[in-house]
ROFI-328866 format. One record per residue (C-alpha): residue in one letter; y, z, x. Coordinates in steps of 0.2 Angstrom, whole numbers, plus 5000, padded with zeros to 4 digits. Layout:
<nodes>
AYZX;...
</nodes>
This chain:
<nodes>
X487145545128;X486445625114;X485645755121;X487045795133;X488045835119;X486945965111;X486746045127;X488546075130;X488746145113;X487246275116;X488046305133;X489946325123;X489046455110;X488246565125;X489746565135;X490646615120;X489246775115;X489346815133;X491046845133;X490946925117;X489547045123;X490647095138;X492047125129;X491047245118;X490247325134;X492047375137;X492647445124;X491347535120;X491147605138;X493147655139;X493247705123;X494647595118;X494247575099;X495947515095;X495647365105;X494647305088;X496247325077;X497047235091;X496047075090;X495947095073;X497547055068;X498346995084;X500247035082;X501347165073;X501847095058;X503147165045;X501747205034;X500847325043;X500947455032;X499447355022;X498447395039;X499047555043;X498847745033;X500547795027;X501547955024;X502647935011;X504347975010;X504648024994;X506647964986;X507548094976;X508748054963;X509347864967;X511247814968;X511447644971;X512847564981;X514347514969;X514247304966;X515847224973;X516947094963;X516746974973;X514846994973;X513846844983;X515346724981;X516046735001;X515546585008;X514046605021;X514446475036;X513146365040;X512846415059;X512346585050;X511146525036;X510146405048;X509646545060;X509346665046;X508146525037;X507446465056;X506846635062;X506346675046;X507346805037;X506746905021;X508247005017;X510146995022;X511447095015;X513247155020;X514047315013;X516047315015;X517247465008;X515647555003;X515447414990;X513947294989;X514547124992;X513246994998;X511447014997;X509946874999;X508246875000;X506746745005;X504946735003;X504546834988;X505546984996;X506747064985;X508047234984;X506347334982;X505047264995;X504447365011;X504647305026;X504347355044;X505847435055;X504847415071;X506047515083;X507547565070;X506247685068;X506747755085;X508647765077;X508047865062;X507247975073;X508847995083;X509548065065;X508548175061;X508648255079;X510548275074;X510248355057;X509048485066;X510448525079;X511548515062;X510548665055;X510248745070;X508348725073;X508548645088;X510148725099;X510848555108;X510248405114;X510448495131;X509348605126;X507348585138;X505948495132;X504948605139;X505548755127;X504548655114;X503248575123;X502348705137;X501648545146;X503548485151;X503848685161;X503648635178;X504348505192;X505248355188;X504648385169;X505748585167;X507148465170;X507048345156;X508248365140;X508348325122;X509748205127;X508848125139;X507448065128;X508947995115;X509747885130;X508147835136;X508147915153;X506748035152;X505847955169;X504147985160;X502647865166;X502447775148;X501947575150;X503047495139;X502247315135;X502047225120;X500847085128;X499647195135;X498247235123;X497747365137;X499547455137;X499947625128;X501247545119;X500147445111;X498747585108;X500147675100;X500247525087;X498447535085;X497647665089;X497247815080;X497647965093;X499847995094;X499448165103;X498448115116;X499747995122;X501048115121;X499848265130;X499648125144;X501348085147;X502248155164;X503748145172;X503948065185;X505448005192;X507448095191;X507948105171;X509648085167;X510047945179;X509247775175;X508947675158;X507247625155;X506747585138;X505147705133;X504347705115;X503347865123;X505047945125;X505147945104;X503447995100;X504248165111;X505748175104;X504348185086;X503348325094;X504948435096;X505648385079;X504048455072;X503948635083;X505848645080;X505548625061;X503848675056;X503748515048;X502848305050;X504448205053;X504348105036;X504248265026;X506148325035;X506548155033;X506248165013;X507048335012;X508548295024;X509148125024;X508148005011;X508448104995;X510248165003;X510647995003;X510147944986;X508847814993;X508247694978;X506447694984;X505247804994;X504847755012;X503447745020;X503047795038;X501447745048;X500147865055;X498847845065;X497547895056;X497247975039;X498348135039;X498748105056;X500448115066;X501847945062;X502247845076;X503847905075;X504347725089;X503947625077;X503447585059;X504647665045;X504447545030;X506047525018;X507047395009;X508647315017;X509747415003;X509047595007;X509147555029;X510847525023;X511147705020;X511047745039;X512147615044;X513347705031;X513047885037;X513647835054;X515147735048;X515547885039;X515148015056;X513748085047;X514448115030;X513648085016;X514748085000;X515548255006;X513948305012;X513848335031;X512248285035;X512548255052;X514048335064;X515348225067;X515348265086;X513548205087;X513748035079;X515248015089;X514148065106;X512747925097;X513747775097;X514647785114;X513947725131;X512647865139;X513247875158;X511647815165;X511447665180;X510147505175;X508747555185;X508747345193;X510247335198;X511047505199;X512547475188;X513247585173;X512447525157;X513747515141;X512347455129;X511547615122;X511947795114;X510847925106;X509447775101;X510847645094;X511247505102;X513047475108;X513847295108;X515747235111;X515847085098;X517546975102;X518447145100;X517347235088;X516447375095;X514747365084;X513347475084;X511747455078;X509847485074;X508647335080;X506647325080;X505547205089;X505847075076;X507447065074;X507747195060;X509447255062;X510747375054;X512547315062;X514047445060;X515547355061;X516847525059;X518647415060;X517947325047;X517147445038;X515547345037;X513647375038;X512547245039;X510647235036;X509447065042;X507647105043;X506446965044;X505046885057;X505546815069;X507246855081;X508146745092;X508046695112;X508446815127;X510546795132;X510346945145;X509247065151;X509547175132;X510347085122;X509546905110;X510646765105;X510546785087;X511446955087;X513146835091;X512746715078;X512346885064;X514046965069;X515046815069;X514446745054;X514746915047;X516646925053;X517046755046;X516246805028;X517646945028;X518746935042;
</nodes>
């Protein structure tokens, strides 16, 4: 018995540099570097911008948001503060009337910490694609992808659109899987080449017909921002809607690599007060302090259903716009921003509220797009000011 057992340990440790051996062999021979990054530290995490290079996005002259009287006195209902505390919530905040009037913050976050959007980046994004068709760099969102990218000129590629991109309908060939360490969505993550993702993308079914969540279809809609522009996407950011805006802090955006391109799907690091601000743009159709930033008629076209079919079961979707998120909340229509985590940014415009959570963890499926704790965020929200 005693030897027996230090042969099955030598046996366990050879298995184990076997395995590991192989799994070098094949990285090395596909080239797939990232896969390192991805063993390394497992899962995205909102502190990846600790792993990651960034670009800042530089603040301009802060304005903060006017404290409400009644500031942290509503009562938060219990069904409300156990989900924030069980899925591990770092910042809550609500915004009504334009006035600050709950905020509250775990784990050693606070009004000024960085956390990751995960896909509220994809919203941002949306943005910015308005301000450009705002200033007239870009002439629509009917406007060819192709007259910006030469690789998008011919067959079933000459017919995509700006617009198609925002409503998630380009029909490109991008593997959206966040469990798959072989997927492009997760060499997007990790990897440390945005361009050649994007210069390998095709299209390759009918845009404009069917919804189908692609992060590759934001890394696009990035590449036309920056020919349309002459500018990296967190620079026209800076210039355009943080400083604008009167963020308290600069922002961060992820490249993936020193000096290299954002990954514009993903990764735009802020603080629940300044994500705020976007919420408030859009509850104000683009206007920003008497500022239009964005044009009325494109907010207004961001937040209402695209006419797309799901691609399952062939029915009209009613849950996404321009890269927001549509829901009908016991009456409420609410839009909003959502990452991976369940980082949020409600709009609630009867109410005139907005309405940050950004945290680790979200809740369980309740349909095929939608989690259960979005419900409980909304109706705990309501019944702090009905």
């Amino acid at each position: 018995m005693t030897k027996t057992k230090p042969n099955i340990i030598i046996r366990t440790i050879r298995t184990v540099l076997y395995i590991i051996l192989l799994l070098n062999i094949f990285i090395l021979g596909s080239g797939k570097w990232y896969l390192y990054k991805t063993i390394i530290y497992n899962l995205p995490n909102i502190d990846d911008n600790k792993i990651f290079d960034q670009r800042m996005i530089p603040a301009g002259t802060p304005v903060e948001f006017p404290i409400g009287t009644d500031y942290c006195k509503a009562s938060m209902p219990s069904s409300l503060n156990q989900t924030l505390e069980r899925l591990q919530s770092v910042a809550f905040l609500v915004i009504k009337d334009d006035s600050l009037r709950y905020e509250k913050y775990w784990d050693g976050y606070d009004k000024n910490s960085y956390s990751n959007s995960f896909s509220m980046a994809k919203t941002v994004v949306s943005i910015l694609v308005g301000i450009a068709i705002e200033e007239g760099k870009i002439k629509s969102v009917d406007e060819k992808v192709g007259d910006y990218l030469p690789q998008f000129h011919d067959g079933l590629g000459a017919q995509m659109t700006i617009k198609h991109l925002l409503t998630m309908s380009s029909g490109t060939n991008w593997y959206e899987s966040y469990s798959n360490p072989l997927s492009v969505t997760t060499e997007a993550y990790y990897g440390s080449n945005i361009p050649k993702l994007v210069a390998n993308m095709k299209v390759v079914d009918q845009p404009g017909k069917y919804f189908k969540y692609l992060s590759g279809n934001t890394l696009i809609l990035a590449a036309v921002l920056e020919k349309a522009t002459g500018m990296n996407i967190s620079d026209y950011a800076s210039q355009k809607l943080w400083k604008p805006m009167g963020a308290a802090n600069a922002a961060q955006w992820s490249v993936d690599k020193k000096d290299g391109e954002e990954k514009a799907y993903c990764c735009f690091f802020s603080n629940a007060r300044d994500f705020a601000r976007i919420g408030q743009l859009y509850l104000h159709k683009g206007n920003w302090n008497g500022k239009q930033l964005v044009s009325e008629d494109y907010v207004n076209n961001s937040i209402k259903p695209a006419n797309l079919l799901d691609e399952a079961t062939n029915a009209p979707i009613d849950h996404y716009g321009y890269s927001w998120w549509l829901i009908n909340r016991n009456g409420h229509q609410v839009f909003y921003a959502r990452g991976i985590l369940g980082q949020y940014v409600f709009v609630i415009p009867d109410k005139k509220i907005v309405a940050v959570r950004l945290g680790k963890k979200r809740g369980a499926k309740d349909g095929k797009y939608s989690y259960d704790d979005i419900s409980t965020y909304l109706d705990g929200i309501l019944e702090m000011y009905p």
